[in-house]
C-alpha positions as CSV (number, residue, x, y, z in Angstrom):
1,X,-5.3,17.9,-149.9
2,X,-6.0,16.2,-153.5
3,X,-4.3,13.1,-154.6
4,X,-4.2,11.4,-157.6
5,X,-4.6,8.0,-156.7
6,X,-7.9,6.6,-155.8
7,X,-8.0,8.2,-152.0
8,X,-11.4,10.5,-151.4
9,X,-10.6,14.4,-150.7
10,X,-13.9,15.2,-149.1
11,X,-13.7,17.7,-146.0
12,X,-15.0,14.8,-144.5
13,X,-18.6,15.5,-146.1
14,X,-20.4,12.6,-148.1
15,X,-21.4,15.7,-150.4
16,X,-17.8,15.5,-152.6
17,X,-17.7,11.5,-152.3
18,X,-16.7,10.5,-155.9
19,X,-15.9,14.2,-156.6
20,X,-12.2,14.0,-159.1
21,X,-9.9,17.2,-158.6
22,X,-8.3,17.4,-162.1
23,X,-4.5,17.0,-160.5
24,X,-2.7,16.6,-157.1
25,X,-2.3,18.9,-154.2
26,X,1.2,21.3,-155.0
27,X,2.3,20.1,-151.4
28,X,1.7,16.3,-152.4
29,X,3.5,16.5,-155.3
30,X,6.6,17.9,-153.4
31,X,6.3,15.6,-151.1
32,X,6.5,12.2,-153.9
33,X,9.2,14.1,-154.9
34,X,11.2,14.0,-151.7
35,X,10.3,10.4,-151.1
36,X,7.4,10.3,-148.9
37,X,4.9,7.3,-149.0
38,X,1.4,8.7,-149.0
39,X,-0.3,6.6,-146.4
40,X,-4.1,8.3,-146.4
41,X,-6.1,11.1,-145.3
42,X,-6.8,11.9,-142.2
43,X,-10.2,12.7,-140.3
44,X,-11.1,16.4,-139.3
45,X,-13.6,18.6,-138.4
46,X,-16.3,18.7,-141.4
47,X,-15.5,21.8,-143.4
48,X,-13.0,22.9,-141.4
49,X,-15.0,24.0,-138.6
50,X,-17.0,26.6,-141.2
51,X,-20.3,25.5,-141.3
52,X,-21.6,25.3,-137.6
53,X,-21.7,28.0,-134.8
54,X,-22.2,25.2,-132.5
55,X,-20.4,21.5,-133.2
56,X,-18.4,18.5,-131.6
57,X,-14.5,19.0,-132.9
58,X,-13.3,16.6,-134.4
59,X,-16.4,15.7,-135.8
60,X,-17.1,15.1,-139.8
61,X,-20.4,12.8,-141.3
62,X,-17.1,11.0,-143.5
63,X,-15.2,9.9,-141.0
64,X,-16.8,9.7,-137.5
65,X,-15.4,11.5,-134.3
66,X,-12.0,11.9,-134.0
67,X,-11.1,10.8,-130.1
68,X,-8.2,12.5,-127.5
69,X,-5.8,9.8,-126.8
70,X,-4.8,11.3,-123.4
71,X,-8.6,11.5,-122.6
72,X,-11.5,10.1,-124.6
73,X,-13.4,12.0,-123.5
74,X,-11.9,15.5,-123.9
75,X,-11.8,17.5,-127.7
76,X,-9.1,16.6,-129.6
77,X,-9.6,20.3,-131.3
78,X,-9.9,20.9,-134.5
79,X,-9.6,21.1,-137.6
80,X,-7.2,19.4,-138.0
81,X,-8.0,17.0,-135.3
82,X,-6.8,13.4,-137.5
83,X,-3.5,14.6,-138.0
84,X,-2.5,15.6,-134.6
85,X,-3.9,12.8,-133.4
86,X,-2.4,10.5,-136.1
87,X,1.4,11.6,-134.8
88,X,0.3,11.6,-131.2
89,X,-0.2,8.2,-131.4
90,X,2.6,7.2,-133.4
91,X,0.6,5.9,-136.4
92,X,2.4,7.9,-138.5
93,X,5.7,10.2,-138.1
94,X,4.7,13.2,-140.0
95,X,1.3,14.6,-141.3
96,X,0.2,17.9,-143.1
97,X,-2.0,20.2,-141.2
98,X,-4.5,23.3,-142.8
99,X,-5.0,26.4,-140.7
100,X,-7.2,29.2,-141.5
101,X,-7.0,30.1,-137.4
102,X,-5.8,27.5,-135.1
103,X,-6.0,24.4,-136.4
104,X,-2.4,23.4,-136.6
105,X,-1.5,25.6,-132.9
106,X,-4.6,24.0,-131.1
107,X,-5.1,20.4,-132.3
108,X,-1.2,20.3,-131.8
109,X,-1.1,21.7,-128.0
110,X,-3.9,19.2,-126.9
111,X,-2.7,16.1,-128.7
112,X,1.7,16.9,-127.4
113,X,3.1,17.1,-130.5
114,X,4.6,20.0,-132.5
115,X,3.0,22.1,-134.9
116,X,4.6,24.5,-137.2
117,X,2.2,27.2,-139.3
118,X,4.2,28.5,-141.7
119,X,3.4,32.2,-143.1
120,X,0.6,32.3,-145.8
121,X,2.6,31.5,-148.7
122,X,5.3,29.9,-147.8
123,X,3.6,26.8,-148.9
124,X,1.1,26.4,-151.9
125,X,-2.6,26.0,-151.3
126,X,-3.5,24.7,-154.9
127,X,-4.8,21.8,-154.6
128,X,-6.6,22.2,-151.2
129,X,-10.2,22.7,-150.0
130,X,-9.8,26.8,-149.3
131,X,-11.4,28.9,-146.2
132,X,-9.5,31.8,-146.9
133,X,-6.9,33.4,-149.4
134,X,-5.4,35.5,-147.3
135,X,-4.9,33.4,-143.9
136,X,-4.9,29.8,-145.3
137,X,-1.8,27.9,-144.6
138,X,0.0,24.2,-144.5
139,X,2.6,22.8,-142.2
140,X,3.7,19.9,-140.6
141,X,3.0,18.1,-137.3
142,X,5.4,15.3,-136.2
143,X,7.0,14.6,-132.4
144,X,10.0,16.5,-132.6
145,X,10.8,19.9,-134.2
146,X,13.5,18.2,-136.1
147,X,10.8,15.9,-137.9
148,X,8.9,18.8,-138.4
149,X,11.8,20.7,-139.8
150,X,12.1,18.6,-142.4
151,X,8.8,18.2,-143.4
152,X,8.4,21.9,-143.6
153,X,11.5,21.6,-146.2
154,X,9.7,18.9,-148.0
155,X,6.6,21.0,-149.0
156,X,7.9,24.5,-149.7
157,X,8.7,25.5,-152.8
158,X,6.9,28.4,-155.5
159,X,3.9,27.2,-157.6
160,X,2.6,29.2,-160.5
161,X,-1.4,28.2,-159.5
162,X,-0.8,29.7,-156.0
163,X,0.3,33.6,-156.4
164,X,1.0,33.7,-152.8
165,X,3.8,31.5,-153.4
166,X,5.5,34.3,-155.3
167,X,6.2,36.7,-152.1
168,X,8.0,34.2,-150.3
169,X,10.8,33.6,-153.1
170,X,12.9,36.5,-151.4
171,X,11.7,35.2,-147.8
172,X,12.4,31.2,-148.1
173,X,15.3,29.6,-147.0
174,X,17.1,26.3,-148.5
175,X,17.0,24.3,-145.5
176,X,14.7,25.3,-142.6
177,X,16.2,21.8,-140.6
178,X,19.7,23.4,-140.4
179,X,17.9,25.5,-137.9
180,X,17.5,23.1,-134.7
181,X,19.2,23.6,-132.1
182,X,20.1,22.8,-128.8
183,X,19.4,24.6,-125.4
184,X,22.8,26.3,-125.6
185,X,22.1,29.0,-128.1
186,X,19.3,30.4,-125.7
187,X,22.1,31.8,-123.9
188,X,21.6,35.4,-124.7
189,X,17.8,35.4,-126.1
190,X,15.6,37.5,-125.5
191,X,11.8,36.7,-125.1
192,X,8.3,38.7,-124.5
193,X,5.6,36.7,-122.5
194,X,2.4,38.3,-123.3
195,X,0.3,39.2,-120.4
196,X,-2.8,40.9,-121.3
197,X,-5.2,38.8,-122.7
198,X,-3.6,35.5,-122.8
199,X,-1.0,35.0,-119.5
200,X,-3.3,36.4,-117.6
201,X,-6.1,33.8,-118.9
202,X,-3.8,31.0,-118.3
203,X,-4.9,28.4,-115.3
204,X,-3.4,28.2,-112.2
205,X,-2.8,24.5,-113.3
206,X,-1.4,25.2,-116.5
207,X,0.6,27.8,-115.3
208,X,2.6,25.9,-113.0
209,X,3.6,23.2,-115.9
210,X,4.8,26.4,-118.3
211,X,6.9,28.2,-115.1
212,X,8.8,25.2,-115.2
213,X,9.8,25.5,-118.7
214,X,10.2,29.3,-118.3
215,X,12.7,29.1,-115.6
216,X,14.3,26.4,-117.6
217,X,15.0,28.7,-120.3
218,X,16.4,31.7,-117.9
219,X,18.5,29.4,-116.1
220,X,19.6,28.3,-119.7
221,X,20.6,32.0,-120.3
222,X,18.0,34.0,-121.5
223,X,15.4,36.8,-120.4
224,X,12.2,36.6,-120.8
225,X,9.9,40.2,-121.0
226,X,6.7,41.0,-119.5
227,X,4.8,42.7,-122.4
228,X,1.7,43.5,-123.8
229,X,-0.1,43.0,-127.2
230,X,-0.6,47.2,-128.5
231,X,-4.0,46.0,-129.5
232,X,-4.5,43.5,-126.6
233,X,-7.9,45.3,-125.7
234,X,-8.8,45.2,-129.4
235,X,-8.3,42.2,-130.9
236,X,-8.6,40.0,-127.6
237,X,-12.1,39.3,-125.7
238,X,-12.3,40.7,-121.9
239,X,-13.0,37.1,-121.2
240,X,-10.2,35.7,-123.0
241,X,-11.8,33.6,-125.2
242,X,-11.5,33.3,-129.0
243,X,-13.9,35.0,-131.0
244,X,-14.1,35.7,-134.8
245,X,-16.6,38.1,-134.5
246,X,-14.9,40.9,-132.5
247,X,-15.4,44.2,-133.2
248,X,-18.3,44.2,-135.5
249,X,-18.4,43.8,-139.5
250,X,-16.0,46.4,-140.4
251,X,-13.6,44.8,-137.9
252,X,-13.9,41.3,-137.3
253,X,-12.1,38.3,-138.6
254,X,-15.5,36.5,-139.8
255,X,-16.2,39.1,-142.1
256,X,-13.5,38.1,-144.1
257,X,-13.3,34.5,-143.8
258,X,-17.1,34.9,-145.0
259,X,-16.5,36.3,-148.2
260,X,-13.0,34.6,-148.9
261,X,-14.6,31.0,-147.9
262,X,-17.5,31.6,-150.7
263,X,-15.4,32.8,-153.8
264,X,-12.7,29.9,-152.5
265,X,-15.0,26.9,-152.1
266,X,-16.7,28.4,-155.1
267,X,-13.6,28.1,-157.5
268,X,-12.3,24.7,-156.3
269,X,-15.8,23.3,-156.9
270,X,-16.0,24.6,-160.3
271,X,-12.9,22.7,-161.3
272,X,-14.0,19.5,-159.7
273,X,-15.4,16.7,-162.2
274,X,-18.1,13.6,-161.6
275,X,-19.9,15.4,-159.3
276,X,-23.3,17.5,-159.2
277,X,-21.4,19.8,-156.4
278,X,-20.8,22.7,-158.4
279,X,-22.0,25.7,-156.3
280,X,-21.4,26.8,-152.8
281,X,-25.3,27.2,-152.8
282,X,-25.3,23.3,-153.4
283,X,-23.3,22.1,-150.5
284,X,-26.4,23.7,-148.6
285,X,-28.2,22.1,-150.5
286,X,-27.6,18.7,-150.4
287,X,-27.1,19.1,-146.0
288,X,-30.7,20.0,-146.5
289,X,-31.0,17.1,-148.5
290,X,-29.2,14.5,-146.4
291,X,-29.7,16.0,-143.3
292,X,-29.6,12.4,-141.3
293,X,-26.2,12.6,-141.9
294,X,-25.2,16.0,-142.4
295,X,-27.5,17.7,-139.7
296,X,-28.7,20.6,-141.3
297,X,-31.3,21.2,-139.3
298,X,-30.5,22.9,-135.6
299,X,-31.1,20.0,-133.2
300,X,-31.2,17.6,-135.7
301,X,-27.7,16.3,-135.4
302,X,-25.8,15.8,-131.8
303,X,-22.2,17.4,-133.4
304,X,-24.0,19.8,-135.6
305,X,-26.2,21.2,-132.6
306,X,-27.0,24.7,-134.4
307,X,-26.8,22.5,-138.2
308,X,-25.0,24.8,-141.1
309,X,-26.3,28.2,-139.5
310,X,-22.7,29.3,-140.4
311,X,-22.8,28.5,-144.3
312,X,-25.9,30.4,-144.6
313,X,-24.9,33.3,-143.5
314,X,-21.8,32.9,-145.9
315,X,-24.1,32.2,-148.7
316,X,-26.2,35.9,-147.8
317,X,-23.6,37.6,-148.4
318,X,-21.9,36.1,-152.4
319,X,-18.6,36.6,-151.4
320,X,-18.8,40.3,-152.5
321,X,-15.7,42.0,-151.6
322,X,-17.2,45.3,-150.4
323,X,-16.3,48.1,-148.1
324,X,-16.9,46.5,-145.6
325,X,-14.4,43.3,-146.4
326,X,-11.7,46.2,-147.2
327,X,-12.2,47.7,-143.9
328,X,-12.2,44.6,-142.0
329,X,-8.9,43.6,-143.6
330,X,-7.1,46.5,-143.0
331,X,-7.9,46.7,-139.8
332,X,-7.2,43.0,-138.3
333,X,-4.2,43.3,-140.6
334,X,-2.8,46.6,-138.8
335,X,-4.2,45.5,-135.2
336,X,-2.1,42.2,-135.6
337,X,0.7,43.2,-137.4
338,X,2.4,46.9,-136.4
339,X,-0.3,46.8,-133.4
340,X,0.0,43.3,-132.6
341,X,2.7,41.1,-132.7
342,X,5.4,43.7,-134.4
343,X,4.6,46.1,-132.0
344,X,5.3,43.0,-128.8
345,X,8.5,42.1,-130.5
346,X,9.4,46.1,-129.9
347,X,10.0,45.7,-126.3
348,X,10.7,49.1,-124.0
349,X,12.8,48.1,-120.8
350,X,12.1,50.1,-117.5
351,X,14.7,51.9,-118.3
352,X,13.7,53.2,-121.2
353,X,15.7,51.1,-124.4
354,X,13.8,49.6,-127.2
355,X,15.0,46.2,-127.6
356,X,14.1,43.6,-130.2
357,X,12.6,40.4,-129.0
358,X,13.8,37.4,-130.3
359,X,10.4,35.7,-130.2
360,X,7.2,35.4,-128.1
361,X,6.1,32.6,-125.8
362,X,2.7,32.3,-125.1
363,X,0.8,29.1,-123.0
364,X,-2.0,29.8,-125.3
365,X,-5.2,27.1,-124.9
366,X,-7.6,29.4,-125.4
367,X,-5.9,30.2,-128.7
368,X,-6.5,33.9,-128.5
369,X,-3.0,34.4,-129.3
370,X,-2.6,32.5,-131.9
371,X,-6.0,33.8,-133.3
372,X,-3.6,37.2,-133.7
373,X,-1.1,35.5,-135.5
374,X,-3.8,34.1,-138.0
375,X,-5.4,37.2,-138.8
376,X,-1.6,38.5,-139.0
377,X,-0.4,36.0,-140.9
378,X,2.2,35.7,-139.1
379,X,4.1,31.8,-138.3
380,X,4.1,30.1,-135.3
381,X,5.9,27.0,-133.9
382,X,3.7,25.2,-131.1
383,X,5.4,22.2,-128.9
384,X,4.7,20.1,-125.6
385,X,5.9,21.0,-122.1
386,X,3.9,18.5,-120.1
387,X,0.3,17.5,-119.2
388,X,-1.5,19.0,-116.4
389,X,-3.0,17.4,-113.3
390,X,-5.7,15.6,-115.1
391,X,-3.1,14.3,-117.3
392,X,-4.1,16.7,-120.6
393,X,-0.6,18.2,-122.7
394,X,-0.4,21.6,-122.6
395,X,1.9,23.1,-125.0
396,X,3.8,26.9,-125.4
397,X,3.4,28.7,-129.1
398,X,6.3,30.7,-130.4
399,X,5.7,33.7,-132.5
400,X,7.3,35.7,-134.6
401,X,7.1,38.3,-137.7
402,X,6.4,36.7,-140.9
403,X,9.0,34.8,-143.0
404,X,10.7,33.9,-139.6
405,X,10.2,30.0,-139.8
406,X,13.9,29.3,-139.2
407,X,14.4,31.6,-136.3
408,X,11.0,29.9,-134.6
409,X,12.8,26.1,-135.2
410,X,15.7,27.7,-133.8
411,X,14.1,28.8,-130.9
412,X,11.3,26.1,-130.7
413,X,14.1,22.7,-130.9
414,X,16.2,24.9,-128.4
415,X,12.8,25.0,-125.9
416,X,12.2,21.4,-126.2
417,X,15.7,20.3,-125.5
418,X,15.2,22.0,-121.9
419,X,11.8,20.1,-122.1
420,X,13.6,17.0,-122.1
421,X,16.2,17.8,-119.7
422,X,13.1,18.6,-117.0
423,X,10.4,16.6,-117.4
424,X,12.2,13.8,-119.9
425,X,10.5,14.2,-123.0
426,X,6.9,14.7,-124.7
427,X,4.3,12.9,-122.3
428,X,3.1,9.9,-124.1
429,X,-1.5,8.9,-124.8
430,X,-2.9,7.2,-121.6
431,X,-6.3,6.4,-123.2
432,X,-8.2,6.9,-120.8
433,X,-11.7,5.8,-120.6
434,X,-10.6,3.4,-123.6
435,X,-13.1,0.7,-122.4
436,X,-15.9,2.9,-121.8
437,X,-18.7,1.9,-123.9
438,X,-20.3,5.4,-124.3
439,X,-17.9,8.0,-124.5
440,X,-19.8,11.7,-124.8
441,X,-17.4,14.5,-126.4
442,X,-18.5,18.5,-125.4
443,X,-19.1,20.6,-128.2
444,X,-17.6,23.5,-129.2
445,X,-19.0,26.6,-129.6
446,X,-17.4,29.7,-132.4
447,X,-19.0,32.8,-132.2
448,X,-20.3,34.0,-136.2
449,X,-21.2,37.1,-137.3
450,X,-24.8,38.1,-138.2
């Protein structure tokens, strides 16, 4: 997110050091405007997690590995790893996350604090490094919903550079904080708990934390539904892991994200100044270049293990919105709207009545449910419930139909105030392993189209 003072907006690569955006980030501006003191950027996961099939999360050649405070050790996700981790630890109170796919939901489970992703265009994107146009996002992280609230209200707003913005005039609402809430409007509620694909995928260990908090909401008065994605078998991996390529190129999410992240990256490049970064083609380029630091090479840098094999295939291709690209985003569009989350929110009891869900709940680590609300483009609100018994958070993701913000702080602030009647609160960073003098970090692994 571009400033105007003299911080760097790199995407944590050395490649855009010096590089001058001709004027602040839409969101930033909002933000001066509401009062906020701008304290820095924060680190993340080099291009946003595009450019690697294999790589450490967290990781970027700028700024270094971001670390777990619960665990050294143990990914902090990604991308935006730095910001999560920044409000974990109580550096700051509020940050700004991106999400193309999961990187507000999953660096905000793993690091107990709360995450909101608003719906694409609820909040301008000028201003930021792009992945995609029609998945990209901002929202807040902080360590309540009601902090998060109110950052959400601090950055919304309709910006002529950002057409997106337009849609959500009818949608937005004046004050998204009026929406939290206590655990007594729960009474009544109605929730879905998807099975297929993502309940069913949940560890014994983690389970045990989320029934808890899922009692805790019955016994606070509401029900909560067994149901089932429409598309579960679709859009879900049969092993339950997240996965960009499902489907093939007429029907996977990369084949999208590849052409929007070209013609996106392209365009803000081409507007940047006092740099010889113009082209996607030279971001390759200079990896190639400077590939001590940037590992372009596979094997030739530990968090770049498989070096930019993702960019290159995005390069192949020249962002040509073909047939293909048109197929592809009708169909994760339809399998994650009508056939995805619309069509769980359009629960049949056994005895035969269509009812309408307030929300669903989902103890989503493996992200595969929140990969359907990306692709969607639908919001969700992600908060912590507890840590499991190696003393990692785990977290429940709330999600809804899009332009639903206020009902998912409604329902999110609710959830957390029966967090903090059981369990007392967010679990706080134990650091451990913070005197180790080696700390190794796994990698992670995205699966890219060919």
């Amino acid at each position: 997110m571009n400033t105007s003072d003299k911080m760097q907006t790199t995407c944590g690569s050395w490649a855009l050091l010096g590089a001058v955006f001709p004027r602040e980030a839409f969101i930033v501006r909002q933000l001066r405007k509401a009062g906020a003191v701008v304290l820095g950027h924060t680190n993340m996961n080099e291009w946003a997690s595009l450019r690697s099939t294999w790589y450490s999360d967290g990781y970027s050649p700028r700024g270094g590995q971001v670390r777990n405070p619960y665990d050294l050790s143990r990914s902090p996700f990604g991308s935006s790893a730095g910001s999560a981790v920044a409000v974990s630890t109580s550096i700051v109170p509020l940050t700004f996350a991106t999400e193309t796919d999961g990187s507000v939901a999953g660096p905000a489970q793993i690091n107990a604090v709360v995450g909101i992703k608003p719906t694409p265009g609820l909040t301008s994107r000028d201003g930021i490094i792009p992945t995609s146009e029609t998945m990209d996002t901002v929202g807040p992280m902080a360590r309540s919903v009601r902090d998060a609230a109110i950052g959400l209200d601090s950055i919304v707003g309709t910006d002529t550079r950002d057409s997106l913005t337009e849609s959500a005039d009818v949608h937005r609402e004046a004050d998204y904080s009026k929406f939290v809430s206590t655990k007594e409007v729960l009474k009544g509620a109605k929730f879905g708990l998807p099975i297929k694909g993502a309940w069913s995928f949940v560890s014994d260990d983690q389970r045990e934390v989320a029934q808890v908090i899922l009692d805790g909401i019955k016994q606070a008065g509401a029900e909560i539904f067994e149901v089932d994605y429409p598309s579960a078998d679709d859009r879900i991996a049969p092993n339950g892991k997240w996965d960009w390529e499902l489907g093939g190129p007429s029907q996977s999410e990369f084949t999208v994200v590849k052409v929007e992240a070209y013609n996106g990256i392209s365009n803000y490049l081409s507007e940047l100044s006092n740099t010889e970064i113009r082209t996607f083609e030279d971001i390759i380029h200079f990896n190639e270049e400077n590939t001590g630091t940037e590992g372009a090479k596979k094997g030739g840098h530990p968090a770049f293990a498989t070096g930019q094999d993702i960019f290159v295939k995005i390069a192949e291709h020249k962002g040509q919105k073909d047939q293909t690209y048109s197929d592809a985003l009708e169909y994760i569009r339809r399998k994650t709207r009508e056939e995805g989350i619309d069509g769980a929110l359009r629960h049949v009891t056994k005895d035969g009545v269509e009812i309408q869900l307030d929300s669903l709940i989902l103890c989503d680590w493996r992200l595969v449910g929140q990969q359907i609300a990306a692709q969607a483009g639908y919001p969700t609100i992600t908060l912590p419930i507890g840590v499991d018994k190696d003393g990692m958070p785990i977290g429940l993701t709330l999600q809804q139909t899009a332009w639903k913000e206020g009902p998912l702080i409604k329902w999110g602030s609710a959830i957390e105030d029966v967090r903090n009647d059981l369990v007392g609160g967010r679990s706080l960073p134990t650091y451990r392993d913070h005197l180790a003098k080696n700390i190794p970090i796994g990698r992670k692994h995205i699966v890219a189209a060919t």
